[in-house]
The first five atom37 places (N, CA, C, CB, O) and aatype in JSON, in Angstrom:
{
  "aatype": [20, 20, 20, 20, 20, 20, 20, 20, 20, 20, 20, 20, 20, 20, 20, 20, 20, 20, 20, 20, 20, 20, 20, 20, 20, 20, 20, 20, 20, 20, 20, 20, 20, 20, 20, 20, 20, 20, 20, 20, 20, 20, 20, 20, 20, 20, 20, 20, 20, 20, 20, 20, 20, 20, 20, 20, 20, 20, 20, 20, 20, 20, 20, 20, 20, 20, 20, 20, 20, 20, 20, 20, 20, 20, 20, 20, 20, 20, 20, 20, 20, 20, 20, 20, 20, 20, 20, 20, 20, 20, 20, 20, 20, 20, 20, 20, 20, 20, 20, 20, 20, 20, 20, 20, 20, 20, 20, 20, 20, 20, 20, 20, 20, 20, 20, 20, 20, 20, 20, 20, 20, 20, 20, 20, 20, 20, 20, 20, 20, 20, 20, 20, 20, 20, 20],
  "atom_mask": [
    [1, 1, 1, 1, 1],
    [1, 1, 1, 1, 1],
    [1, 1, 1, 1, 1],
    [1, 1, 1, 1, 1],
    [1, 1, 1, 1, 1],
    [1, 1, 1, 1, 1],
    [1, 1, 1, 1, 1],
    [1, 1, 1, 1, 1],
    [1, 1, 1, 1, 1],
    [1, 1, 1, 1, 1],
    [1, 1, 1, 1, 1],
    [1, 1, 1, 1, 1],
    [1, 1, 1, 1, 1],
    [1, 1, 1, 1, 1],
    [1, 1, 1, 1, 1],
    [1, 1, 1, 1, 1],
    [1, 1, 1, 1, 1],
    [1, 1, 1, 1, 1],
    [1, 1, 1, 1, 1],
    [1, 1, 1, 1, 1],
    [1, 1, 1, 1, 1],
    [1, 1, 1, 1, 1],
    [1, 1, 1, 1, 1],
    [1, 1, 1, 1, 1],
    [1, 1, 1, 1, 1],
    [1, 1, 1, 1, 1],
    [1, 1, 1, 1, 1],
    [1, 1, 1, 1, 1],
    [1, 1, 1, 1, 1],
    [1, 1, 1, 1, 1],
    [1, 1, 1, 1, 1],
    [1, 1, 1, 1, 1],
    [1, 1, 1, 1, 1],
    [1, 1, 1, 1, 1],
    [1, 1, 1, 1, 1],
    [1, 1, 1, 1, 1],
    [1, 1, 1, 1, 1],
    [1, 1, 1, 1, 1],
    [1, 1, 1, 1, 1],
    [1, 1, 1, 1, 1],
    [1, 1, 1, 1, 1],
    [1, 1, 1, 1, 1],
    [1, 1, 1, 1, 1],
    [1, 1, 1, 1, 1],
    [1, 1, 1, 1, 1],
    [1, 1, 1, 1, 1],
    [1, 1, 1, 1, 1],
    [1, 1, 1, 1, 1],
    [1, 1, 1, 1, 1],
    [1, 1, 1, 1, 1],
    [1, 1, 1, 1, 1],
    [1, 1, 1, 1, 1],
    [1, 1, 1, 1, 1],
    [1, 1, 1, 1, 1],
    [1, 1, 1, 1, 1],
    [1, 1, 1, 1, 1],
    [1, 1, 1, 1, 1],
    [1, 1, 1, 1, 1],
    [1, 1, 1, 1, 1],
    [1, 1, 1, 1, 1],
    [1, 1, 1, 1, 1],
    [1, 1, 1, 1, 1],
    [1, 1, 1, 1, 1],
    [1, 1, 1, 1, 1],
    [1, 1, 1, 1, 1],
    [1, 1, 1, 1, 1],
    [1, 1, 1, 1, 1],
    [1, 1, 1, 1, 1],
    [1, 1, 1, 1, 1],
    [1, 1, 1, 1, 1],
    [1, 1, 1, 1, 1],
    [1, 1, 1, 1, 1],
    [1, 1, 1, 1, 1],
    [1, 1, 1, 1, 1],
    [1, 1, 1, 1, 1],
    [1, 1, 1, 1, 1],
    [1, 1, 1, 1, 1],
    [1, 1, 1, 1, 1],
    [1, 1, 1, 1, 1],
    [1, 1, 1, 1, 1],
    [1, 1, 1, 1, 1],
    [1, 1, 1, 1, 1],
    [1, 1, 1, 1, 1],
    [1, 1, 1, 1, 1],
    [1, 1, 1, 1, 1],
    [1, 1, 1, 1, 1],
    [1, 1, 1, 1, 1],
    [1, 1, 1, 1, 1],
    [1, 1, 1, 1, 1],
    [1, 1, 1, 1, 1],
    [1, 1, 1, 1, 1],
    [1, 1, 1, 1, 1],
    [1, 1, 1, 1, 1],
    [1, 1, 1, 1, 1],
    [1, 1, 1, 1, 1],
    [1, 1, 1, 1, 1],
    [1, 1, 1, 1, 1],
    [1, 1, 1, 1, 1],
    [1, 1, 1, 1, 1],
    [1, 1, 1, 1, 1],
    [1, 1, 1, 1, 1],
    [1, 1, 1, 1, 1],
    [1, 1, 1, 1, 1],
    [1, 1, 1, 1, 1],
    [1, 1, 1, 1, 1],
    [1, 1, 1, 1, 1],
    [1, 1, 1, 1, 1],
    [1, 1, 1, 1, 1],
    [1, 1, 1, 1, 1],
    [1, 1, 1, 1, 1],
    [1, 1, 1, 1, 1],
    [1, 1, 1, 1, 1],
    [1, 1, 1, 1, 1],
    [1, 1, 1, 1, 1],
    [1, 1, 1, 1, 1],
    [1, 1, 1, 1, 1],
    [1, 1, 1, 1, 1],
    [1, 1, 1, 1, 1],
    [1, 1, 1, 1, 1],
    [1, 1, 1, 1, 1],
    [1, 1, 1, 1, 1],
    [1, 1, 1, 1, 1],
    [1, 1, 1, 1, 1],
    [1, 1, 1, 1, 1],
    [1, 1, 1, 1, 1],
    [1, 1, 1, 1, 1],
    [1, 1, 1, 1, 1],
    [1, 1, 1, 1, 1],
    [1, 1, 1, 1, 1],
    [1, 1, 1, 1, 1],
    [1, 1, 1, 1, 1],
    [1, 1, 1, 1, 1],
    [1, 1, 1, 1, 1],
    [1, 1, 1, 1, 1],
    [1, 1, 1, 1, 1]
  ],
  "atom_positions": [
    [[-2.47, 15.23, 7.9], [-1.82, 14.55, 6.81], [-0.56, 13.84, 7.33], [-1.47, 15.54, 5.69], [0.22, 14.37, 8.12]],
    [[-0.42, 12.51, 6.78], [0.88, 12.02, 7.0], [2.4, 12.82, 6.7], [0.81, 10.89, 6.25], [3.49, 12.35, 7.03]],
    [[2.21, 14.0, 6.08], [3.61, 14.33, 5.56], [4.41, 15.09, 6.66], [3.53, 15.24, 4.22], [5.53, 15.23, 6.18]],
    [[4.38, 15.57, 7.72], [4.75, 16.09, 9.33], [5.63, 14.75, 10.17], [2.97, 16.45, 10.35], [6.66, 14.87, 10.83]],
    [[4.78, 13.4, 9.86], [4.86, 12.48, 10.24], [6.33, 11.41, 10.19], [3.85, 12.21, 9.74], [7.16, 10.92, 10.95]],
    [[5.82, 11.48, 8.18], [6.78, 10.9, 7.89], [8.47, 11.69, 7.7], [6.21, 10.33, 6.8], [9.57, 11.13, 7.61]],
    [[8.15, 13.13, 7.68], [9.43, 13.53, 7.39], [10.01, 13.54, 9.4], [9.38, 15.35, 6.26], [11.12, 13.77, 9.89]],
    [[8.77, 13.23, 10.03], [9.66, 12.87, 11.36], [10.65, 11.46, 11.26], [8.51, 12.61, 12.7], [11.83, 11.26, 11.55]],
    [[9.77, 10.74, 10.81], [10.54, 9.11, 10.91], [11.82, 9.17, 9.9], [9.33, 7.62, 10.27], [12.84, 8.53, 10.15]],
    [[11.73, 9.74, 9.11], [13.1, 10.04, 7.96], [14.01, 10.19, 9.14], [13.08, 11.66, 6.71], [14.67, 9.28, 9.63]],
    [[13.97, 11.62, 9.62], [15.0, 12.14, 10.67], [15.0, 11.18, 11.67], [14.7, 13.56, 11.29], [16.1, 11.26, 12.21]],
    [[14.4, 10.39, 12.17], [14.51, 9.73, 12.92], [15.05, 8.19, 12.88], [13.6, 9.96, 13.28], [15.76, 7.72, 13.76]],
    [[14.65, 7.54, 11.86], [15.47, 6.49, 11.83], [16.84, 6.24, 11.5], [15.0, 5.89, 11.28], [17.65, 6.75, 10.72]],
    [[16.85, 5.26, 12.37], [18.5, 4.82, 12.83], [19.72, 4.7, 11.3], [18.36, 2.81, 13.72], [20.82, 5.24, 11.15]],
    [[19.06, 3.93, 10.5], [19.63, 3.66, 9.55], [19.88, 5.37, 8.69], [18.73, 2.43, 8.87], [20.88, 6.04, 8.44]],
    [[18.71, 5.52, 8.51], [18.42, 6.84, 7.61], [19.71, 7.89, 8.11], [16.62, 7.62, 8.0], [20.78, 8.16, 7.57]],
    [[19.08, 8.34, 9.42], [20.29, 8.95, 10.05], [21.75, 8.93, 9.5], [20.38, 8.37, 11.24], [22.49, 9.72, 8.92]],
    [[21.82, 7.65, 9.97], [23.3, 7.13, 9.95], [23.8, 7.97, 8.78], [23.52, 5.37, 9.7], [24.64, 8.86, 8.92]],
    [[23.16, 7.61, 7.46], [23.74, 8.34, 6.24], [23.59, 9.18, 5.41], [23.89, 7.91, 5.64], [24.27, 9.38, 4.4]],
    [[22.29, 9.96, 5.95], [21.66, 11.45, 5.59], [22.15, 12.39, 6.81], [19.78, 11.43, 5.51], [22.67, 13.49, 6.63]],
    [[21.98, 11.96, 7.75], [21.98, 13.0, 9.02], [20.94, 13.56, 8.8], [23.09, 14.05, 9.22], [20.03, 12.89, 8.31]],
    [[20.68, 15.17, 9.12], [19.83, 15.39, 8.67], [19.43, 16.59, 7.46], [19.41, 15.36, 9.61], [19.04, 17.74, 7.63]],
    [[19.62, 16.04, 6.56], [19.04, 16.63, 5.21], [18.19, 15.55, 4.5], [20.26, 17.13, 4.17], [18.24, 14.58, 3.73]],
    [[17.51, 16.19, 5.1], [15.85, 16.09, 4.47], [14.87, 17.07, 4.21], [15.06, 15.4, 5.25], [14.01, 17.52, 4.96]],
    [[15.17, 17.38, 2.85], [13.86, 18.49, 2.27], [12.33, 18.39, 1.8], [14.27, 19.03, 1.12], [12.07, 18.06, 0.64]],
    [[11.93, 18.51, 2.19], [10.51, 18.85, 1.39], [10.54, 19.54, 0.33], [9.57, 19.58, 2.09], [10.9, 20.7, 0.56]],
    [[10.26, 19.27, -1.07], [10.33, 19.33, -2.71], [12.11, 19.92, -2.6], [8.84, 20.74, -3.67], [12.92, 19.19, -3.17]],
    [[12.52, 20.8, -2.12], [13.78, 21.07, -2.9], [14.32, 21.36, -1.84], [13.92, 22.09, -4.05], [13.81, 21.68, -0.76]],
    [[16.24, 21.17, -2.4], [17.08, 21.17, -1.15], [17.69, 22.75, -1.32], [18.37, 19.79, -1.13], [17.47, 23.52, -2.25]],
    [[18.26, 22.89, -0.53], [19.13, 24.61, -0.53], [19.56, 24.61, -2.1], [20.97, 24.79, 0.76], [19.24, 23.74, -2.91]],
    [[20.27, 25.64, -2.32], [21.37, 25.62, -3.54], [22.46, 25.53, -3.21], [21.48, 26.65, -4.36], [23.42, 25.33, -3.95]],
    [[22.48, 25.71, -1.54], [24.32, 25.82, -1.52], [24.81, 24.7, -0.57], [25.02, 27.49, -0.8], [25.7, 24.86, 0.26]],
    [[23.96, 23.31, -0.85], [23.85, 22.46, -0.28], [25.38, 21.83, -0.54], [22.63, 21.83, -0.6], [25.68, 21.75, -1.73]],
    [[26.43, 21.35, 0.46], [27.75, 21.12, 0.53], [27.92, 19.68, 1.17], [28.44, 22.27, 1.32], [29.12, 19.4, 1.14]],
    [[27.24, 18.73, 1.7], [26.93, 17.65, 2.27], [26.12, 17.04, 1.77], [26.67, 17.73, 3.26], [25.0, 17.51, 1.56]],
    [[26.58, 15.42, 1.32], [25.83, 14.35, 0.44], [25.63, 13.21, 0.95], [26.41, 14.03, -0.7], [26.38, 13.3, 1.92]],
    [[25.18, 12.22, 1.01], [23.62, 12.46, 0.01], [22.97, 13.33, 0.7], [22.47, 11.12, -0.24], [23.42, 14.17, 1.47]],
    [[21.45, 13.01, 0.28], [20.12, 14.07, 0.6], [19.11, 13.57, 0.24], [20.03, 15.42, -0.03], [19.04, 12.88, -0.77]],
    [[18.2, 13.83, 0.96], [16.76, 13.19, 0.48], [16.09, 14.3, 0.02], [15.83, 12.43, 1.62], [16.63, 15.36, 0.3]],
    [[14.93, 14.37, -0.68], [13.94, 15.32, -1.23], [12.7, 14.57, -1.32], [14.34, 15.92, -2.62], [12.6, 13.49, -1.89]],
    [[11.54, 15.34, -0.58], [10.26, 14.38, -1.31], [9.08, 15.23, -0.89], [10.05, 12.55, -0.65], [8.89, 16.1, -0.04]],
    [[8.26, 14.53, -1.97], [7.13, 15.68, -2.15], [5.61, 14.71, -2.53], [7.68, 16.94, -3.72], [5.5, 13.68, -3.2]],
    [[4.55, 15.53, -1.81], [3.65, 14.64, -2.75], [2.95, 14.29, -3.79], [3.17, 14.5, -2.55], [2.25, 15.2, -4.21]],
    [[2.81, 12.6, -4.78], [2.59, 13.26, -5.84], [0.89, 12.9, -5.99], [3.67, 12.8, -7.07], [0.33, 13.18, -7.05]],
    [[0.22, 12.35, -5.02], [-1.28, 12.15, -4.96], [-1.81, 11.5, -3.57], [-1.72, 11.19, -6.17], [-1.27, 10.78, -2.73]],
    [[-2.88, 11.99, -3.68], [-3.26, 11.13, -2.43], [-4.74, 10.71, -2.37], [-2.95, 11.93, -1.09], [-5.39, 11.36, -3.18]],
    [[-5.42, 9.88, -1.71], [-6.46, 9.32, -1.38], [-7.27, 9.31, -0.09], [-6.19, 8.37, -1.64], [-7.07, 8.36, 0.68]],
    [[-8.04, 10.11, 0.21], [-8.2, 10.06, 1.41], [-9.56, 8.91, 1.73], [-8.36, 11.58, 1.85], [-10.5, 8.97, 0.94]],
    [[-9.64, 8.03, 2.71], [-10.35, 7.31, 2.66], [-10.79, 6.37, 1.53], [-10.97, 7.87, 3.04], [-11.91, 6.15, 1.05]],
    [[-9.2, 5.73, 1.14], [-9.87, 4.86, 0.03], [-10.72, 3.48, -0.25], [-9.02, 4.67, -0.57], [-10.51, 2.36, 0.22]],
    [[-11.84, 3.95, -1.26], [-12.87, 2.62, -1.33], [-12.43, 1.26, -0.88], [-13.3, 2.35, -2.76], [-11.35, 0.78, -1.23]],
    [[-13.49, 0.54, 0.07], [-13.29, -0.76, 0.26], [-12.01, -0.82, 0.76], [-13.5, -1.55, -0.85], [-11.63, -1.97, 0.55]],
    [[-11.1, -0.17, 1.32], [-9.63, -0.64, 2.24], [-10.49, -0.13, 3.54], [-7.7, 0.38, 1.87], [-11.23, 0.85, 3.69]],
    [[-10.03, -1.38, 4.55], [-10.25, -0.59, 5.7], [-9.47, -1.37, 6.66], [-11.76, -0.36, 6.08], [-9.2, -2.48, 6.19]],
    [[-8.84, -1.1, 8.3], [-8.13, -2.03, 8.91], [-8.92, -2.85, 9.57], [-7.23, -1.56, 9.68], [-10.12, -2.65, 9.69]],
    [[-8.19, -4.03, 10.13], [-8.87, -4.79, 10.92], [-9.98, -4.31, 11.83], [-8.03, -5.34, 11.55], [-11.05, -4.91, 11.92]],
    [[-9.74, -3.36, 12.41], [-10.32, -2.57, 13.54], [-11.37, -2.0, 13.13], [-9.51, -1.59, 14.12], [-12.14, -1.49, 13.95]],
    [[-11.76, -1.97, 11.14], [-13.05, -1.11, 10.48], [-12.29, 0.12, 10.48], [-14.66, -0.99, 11.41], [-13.1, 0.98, 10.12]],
    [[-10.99, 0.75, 10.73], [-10.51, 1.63, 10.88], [-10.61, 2.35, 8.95], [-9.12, 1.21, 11.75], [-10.52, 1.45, 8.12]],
    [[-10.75, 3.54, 8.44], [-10.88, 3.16, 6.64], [-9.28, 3.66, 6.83], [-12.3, 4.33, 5.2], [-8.54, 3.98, 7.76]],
    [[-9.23, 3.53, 5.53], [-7.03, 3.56, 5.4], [-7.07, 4.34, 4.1], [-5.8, 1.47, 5.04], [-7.71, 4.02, 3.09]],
    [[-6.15, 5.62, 4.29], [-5.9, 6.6, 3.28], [-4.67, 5.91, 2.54], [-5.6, 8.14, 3.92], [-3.8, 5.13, 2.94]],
    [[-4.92, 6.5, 1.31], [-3.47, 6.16, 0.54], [-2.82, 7.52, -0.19], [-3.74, 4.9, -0.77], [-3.54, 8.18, -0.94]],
    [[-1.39, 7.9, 0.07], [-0.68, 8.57, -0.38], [0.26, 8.08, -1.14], [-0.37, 9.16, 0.34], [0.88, 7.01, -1.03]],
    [[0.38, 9.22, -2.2], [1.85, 8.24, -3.17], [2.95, 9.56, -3.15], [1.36, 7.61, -5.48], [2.89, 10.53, -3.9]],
    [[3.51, 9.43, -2.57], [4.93, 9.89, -2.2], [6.19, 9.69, -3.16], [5.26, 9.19, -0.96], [6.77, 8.6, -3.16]],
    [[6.64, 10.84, -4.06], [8.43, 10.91, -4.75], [9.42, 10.96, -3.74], [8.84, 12.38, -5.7], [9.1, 11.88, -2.98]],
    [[10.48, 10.41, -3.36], [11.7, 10.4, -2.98], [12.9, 10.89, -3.81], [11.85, 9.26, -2.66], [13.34, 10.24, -4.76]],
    [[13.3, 11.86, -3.48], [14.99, 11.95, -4.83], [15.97, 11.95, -4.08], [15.38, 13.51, -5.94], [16.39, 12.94, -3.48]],
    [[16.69, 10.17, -4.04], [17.92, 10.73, -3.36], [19.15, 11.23, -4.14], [18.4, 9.74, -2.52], [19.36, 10.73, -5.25]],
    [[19.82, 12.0, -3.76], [21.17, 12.53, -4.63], [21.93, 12.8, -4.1], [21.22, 13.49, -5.4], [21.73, 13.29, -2.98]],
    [[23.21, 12.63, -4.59], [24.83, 12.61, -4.06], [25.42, 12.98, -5.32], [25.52, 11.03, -3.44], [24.81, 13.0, -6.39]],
    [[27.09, 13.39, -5.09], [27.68, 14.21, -5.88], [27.97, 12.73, -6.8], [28.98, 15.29, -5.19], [28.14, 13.01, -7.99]],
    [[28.04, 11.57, -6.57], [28.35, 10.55, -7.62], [27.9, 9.41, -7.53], [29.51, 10.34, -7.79], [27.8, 8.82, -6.46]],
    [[27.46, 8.79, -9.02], [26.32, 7.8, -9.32], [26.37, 6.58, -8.35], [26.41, 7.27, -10.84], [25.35, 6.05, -7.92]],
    [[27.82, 6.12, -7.98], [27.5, 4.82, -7.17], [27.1, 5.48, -5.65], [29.01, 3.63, -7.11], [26.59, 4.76, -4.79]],
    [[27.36, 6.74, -5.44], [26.84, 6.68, -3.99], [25.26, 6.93, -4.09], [27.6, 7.86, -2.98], [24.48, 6.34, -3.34]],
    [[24.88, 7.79, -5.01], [23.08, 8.13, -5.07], [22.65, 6.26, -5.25], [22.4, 9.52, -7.06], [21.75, 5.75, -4.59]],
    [[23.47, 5.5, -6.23], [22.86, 3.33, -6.16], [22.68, 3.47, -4.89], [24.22, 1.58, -6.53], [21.54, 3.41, -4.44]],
    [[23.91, 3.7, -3.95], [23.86, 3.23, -2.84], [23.06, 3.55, -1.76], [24.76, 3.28, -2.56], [22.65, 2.59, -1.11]],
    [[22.64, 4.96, -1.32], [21.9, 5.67, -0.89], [20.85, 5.38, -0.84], [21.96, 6.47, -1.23], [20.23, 5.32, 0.22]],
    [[20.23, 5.05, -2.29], [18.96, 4.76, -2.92], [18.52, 3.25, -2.3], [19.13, 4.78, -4.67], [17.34, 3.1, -1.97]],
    [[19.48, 2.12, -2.12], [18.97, 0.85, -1.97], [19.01, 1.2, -0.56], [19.72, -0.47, -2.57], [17.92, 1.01, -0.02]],
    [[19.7, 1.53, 0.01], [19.02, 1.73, 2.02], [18.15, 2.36, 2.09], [19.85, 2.5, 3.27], [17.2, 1.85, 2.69]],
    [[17.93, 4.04, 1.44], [16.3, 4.31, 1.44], [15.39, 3.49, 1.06], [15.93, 5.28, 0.73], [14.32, 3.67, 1.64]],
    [[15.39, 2.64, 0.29], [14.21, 1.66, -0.45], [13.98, 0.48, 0.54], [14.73, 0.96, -2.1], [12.89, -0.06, 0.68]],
    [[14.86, 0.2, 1.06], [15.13, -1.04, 2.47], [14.26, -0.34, 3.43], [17.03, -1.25, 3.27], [13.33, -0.95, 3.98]],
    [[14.5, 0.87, 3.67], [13.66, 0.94, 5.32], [12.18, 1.11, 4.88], [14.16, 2.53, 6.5], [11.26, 0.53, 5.46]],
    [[12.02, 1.97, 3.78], [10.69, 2.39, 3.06], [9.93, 0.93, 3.3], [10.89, 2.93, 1.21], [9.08, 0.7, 4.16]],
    [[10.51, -0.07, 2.22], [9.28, -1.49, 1.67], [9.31, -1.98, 3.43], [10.18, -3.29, 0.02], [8.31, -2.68, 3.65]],
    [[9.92, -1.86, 4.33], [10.04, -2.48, 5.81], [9.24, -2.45, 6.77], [10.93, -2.1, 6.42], [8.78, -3.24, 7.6]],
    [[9.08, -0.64, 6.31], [7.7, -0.14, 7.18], [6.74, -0.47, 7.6], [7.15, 0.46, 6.91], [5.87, -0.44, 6.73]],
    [[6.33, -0.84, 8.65], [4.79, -1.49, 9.26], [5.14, -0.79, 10.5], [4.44, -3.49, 9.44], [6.18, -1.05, 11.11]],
    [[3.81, 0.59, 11.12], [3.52, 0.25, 12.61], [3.16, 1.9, 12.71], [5.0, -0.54, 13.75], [2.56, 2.48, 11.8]],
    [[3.54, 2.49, 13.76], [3.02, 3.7, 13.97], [4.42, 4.95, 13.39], [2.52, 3.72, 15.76], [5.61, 4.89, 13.68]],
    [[3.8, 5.85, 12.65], [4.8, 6.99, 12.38], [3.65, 7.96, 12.52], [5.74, 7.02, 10.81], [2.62, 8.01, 11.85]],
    [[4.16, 8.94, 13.84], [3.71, 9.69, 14.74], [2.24, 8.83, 15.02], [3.67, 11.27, 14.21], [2.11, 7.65, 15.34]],
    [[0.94, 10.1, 14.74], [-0.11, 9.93, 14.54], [-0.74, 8.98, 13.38], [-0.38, 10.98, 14.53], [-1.87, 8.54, 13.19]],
    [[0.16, 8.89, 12.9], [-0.59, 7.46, 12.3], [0.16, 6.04, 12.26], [-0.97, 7.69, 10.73], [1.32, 5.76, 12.55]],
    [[-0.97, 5.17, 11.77], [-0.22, 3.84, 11.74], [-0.26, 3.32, 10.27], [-0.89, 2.73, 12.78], [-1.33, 3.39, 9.65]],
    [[0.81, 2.8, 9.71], [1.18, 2.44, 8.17], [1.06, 1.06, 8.28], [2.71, 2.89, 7.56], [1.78, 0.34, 8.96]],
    [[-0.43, 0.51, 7.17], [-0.26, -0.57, 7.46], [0.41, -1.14, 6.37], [-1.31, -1.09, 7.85], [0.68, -2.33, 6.48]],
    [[0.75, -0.55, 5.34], [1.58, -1.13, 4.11], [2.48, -0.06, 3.1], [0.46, -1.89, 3.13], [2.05, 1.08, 2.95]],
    [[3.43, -0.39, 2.59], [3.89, 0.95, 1.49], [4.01, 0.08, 0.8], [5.17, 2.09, 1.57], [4.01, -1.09, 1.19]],
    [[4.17, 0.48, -0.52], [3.98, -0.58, -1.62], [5.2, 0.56, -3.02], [1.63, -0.86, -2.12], [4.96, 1.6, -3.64]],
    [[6.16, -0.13, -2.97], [7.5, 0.59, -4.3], [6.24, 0.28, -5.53], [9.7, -0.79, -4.68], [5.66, -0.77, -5.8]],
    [[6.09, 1.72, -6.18], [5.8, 1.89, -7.3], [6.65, 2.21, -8.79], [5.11, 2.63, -7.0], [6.32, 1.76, -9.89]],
    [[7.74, 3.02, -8.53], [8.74, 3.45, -9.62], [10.16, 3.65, -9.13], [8.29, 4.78, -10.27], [10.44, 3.87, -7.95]],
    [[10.88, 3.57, -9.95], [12.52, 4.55, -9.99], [12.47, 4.62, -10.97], [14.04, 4.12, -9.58], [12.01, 3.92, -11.88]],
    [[13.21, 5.97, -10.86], [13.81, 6.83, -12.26], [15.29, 7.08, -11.83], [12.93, 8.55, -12.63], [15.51, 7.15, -10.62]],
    [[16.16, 7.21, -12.57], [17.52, 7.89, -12.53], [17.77, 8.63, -13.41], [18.52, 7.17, -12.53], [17.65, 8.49, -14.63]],
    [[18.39, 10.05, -12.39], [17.83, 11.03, -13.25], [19.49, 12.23, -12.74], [15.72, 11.61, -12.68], [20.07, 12.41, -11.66]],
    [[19.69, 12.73, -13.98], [20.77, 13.49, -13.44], [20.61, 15.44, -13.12], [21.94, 13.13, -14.61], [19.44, 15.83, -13.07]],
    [[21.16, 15.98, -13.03], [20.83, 17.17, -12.88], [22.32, 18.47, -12.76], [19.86, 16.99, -11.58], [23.22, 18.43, -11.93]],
    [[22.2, 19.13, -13.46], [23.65, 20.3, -13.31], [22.99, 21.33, -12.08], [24.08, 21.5, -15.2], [21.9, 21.82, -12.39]],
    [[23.72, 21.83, -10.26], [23.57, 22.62, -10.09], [24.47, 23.75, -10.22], [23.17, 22.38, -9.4], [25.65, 23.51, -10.49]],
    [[24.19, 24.58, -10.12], [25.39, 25.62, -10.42], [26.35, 24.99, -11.43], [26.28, 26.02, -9.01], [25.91, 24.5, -12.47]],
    [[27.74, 24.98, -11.13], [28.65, 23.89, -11.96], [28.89, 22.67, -11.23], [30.09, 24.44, -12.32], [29.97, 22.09, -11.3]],
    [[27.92, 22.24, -10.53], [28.1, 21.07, -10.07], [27.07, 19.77, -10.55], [28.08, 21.33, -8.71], [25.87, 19.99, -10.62]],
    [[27.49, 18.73, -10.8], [26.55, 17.71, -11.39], [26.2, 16.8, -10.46], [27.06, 16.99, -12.51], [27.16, 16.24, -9.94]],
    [[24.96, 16.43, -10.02], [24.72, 15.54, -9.25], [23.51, 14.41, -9.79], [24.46, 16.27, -8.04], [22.49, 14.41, -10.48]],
    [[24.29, 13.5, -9.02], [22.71, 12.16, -9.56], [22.07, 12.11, -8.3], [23.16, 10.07, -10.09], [22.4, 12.26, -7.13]],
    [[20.78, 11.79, -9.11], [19.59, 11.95, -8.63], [18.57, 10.15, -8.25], [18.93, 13.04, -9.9], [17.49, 10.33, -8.81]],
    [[18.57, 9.67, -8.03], [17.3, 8.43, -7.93], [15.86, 8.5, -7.3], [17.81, 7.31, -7.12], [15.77, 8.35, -6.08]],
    [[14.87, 8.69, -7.96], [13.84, 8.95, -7.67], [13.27, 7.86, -7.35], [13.32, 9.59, -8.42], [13.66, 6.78, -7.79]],
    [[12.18, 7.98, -6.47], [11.52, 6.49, -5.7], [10.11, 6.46, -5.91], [11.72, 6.38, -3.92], [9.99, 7.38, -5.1]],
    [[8.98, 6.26, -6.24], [7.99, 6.42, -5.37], [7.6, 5.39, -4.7], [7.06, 6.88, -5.86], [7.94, 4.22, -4.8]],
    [[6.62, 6.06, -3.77], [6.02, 4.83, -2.84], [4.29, 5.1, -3.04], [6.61, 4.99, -0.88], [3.82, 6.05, -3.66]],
    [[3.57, 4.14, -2.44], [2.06, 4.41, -1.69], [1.83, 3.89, -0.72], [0.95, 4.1, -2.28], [1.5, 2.71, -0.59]],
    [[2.01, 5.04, 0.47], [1.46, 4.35, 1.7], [0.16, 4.37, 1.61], [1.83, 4.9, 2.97], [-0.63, 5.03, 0.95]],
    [[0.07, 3.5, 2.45], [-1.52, 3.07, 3.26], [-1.37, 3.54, 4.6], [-1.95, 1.27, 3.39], [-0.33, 3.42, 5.25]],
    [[-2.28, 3.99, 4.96], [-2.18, 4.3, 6.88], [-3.69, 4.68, 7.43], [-0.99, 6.0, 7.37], [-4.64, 4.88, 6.67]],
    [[-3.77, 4.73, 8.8], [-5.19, 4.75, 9.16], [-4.23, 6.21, 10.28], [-6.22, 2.84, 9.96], [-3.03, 6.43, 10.4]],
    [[-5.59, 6.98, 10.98], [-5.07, 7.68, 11.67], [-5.35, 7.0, 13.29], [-5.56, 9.07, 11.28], [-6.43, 6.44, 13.52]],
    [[-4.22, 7.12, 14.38], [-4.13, 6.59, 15.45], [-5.26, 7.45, 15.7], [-2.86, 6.55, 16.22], [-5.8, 7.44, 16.81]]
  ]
}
């Protein structure tokens, strides 16, 4: 499955880095999470071998649709957060790990808030659907 993959390229890209470091969870972050923003993502369907897509190569191309939640302790930094995650996401074309992405395609945002403990944080949810074939 792509999800090994992609939470490599999260940690790994340059940009991403720069302003997550690395917190990046799979569905949920700690509770006693003290460093902002943060990514969260989980999957919310997938396709394996979907009808009539296939790559140049006859290769067939799965499709996954992937939630993103980025969140920070305040609304203009989760805007902000949110439009550089969404920048590298729609950018994507080429190999992440074992596979190769030949398209992601922005399906939704939501903004969404949330109380932890006594702390309030915003939330921006993303989804995507990649396409990818396996290398």
């Amino acid at each position: 499955m792509i999800q090994k993959h992609l939470f490599q390229w999260m940690k790994t890209n340059p940009a991403l880095q720069a302003l997550f470091g690395d917190r990046f969870y799979h569905e949920w972050a700690p509770q006693n999470v003290s460093t902002w923003p943060l990514v969260t993502f989980r999957l919310l369907s997938g396709i394996e071998v979907a009808e009539d897509m296939e790559d140049e190569d006859g290769s067939e191309i799965d499709s996954f649709r992937y939630e993103f939640q980025v969140a920070a302790r305040k609304s203009i930094d989760a805007d902000i957060a949110a439009i550089i995650f969404d920048r590298e996401m729609r950018k994507f074309r080429g190999t992440m790990g074992a596979v190769k992405v030949q398209r992601v395609e922005f399906a939704n945002r939501s903004d969404l808030g949330e109380i932890i403990g006594d702390k309030q944080v915003r939330k921006v949810a993303l989804d995507y659907s990649i396409f990818f074939t396996a290398n």
